[in-house]
N, C-alpha and C positions, 0 to 999 in steps of 0.2 A: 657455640664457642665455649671451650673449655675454662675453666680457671684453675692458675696454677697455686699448689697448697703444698707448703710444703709440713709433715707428719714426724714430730719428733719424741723422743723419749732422755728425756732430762731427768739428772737428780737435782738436788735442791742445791747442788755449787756451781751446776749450770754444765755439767759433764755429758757428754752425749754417745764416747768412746765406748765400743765393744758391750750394749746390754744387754745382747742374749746368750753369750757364753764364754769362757774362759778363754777360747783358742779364734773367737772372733776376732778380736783385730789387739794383738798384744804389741803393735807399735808402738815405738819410744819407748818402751819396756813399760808398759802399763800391766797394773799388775793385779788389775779388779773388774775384770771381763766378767761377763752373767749376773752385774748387780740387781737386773732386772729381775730375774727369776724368782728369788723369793717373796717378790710380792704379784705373785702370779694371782689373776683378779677378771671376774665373769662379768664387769660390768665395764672393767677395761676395755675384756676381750671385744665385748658387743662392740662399743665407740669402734673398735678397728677395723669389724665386720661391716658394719653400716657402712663404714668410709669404703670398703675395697666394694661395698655394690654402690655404691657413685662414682667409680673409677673407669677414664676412658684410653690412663697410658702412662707409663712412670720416666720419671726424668731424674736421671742418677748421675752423680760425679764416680771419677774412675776409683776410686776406694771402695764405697757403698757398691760398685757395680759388682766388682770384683767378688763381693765378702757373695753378695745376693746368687752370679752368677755360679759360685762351686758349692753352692747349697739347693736353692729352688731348684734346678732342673730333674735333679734328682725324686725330689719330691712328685709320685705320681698317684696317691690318691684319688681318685676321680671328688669324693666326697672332699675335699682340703680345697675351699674354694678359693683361699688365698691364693694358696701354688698355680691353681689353675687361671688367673685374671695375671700372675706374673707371667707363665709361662706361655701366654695364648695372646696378651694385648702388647701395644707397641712400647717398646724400651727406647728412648732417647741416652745418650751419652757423653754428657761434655768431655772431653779428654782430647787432647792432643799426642796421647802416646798409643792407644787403643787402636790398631791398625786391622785387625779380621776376627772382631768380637765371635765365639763360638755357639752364645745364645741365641737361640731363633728370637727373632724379632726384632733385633736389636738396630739400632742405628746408630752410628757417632758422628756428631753435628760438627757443621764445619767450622770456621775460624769466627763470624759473622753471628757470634751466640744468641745477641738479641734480637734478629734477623729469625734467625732459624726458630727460638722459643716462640714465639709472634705468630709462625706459619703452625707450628704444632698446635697452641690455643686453637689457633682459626680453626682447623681440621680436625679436632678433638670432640667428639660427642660424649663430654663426661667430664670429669676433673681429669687432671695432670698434677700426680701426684709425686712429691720429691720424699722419698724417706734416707734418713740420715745424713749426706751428704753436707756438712755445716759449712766448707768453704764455697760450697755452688750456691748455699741457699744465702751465706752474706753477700755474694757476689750478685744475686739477686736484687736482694731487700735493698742494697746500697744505688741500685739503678729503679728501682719504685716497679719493680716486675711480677712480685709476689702479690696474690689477692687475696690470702687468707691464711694465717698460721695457725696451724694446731700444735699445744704444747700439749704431752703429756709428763707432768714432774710427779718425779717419786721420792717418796720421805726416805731420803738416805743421801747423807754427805761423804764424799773420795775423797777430798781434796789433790786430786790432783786428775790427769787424764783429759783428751780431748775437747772446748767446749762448743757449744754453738755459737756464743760471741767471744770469741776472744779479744777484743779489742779493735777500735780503724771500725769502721764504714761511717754512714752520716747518721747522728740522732736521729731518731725516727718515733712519734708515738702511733699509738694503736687504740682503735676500739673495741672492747669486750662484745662479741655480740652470745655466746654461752661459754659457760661454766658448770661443773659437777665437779666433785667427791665422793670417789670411789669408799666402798665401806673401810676399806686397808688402808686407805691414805691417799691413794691416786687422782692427783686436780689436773684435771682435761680441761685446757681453755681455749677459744678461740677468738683469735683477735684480729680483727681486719686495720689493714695499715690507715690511719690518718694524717697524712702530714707530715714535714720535717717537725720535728720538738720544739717548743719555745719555752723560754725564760722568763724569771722573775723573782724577785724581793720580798721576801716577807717584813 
């Protein structure tokens, strides 16, 4: 049985819009697409590597899919092991507007979300990995569906542009099960959910 993780890249205001390039996703008129790039990083890179050879199938909202879809396919490296686990293993898609996806593999999940994500685990030999998608992954975390988040933050504040919480779902803490820092700056953490949050006085 799979677990589902969802694989993010944050700055330190909590922004998750457009990190790998200018023309990625300049909606709402955001205007600092590629903040990731300058701290391009080998010990990042590895963390992303390991993660994509534990991978048994990715589950994207229709945004992420879209940016993913008119990039990866194109990629045909044989050696770009990334490209090749996007382009070879099964794609899930929440969306409701997503009517004849043109990526092989692809499937868009019917109305019944938690339904459908439940059958994907069961049948998944590997993780189920969500990258980017921040409204699928709160839409998640707010129904207790997520088994593990990986943050990656990077030392640099936008103030402004996409976050992963924006605000709304239920308190939720989590436990640290690893952490690193990268030489550049980059804190990779992983936190598996514990519970709704609780309260109290000092």
């Amino acid at each position: 049985m799979g677990k589902l993780i969802p694989i993010t890249f944050l700055t330190l205001d909590g922004v998750m819009q457009a990190p790998g390039g200018t023309e990625e996703d300049p909606s709402g008129g955001f205007a600092y697409g590629g903040w990731q790039v300058p701290f391009e990083d080998e010990e990042a890179n590895t963390f992303i590597t390991e993660a994509f050879d534990r991978v048994g199938a990715f589950l994207l909202g229709r945004r992420t899919y879209d940016i993913f879809s008119g990039y990866w396919p194109k990629q045909t490296d044989p050696d770009n092991a990334i490209a090749a686990k996007l382009n070879t293993l099964p794609k899930y898609v929440a969306s409701t507007t997503l009517k004849d996806p043109e990526w092989a593999g692809t499937t868009v999940l019917g109305p019944d979300l938690e339904a459908e994500i439940a059958r994907i685990k069961e049948s998944t030999d590997g993780e189920v990995h969500i990258w980017g998608s921040g409204e699928l992954v709160g839409w998640l975390l707010a129904r207790g569906l997520i088994d593990e988040l990986n943050l990656m933050v990077y030392p640099v504040v936008l103030g402004a542009g996409r976050r992963l919480f924006p605000g709304g779902g239920e308190p939720t803490t989590f436990e640290v099960t690893a952490s690193r820092t990268t030489a550049v700056g980059v804190a990779i953490h992983t936190y598996r959910p514990a519970g709704r949050a609780t309260f109290g006085t000092y």
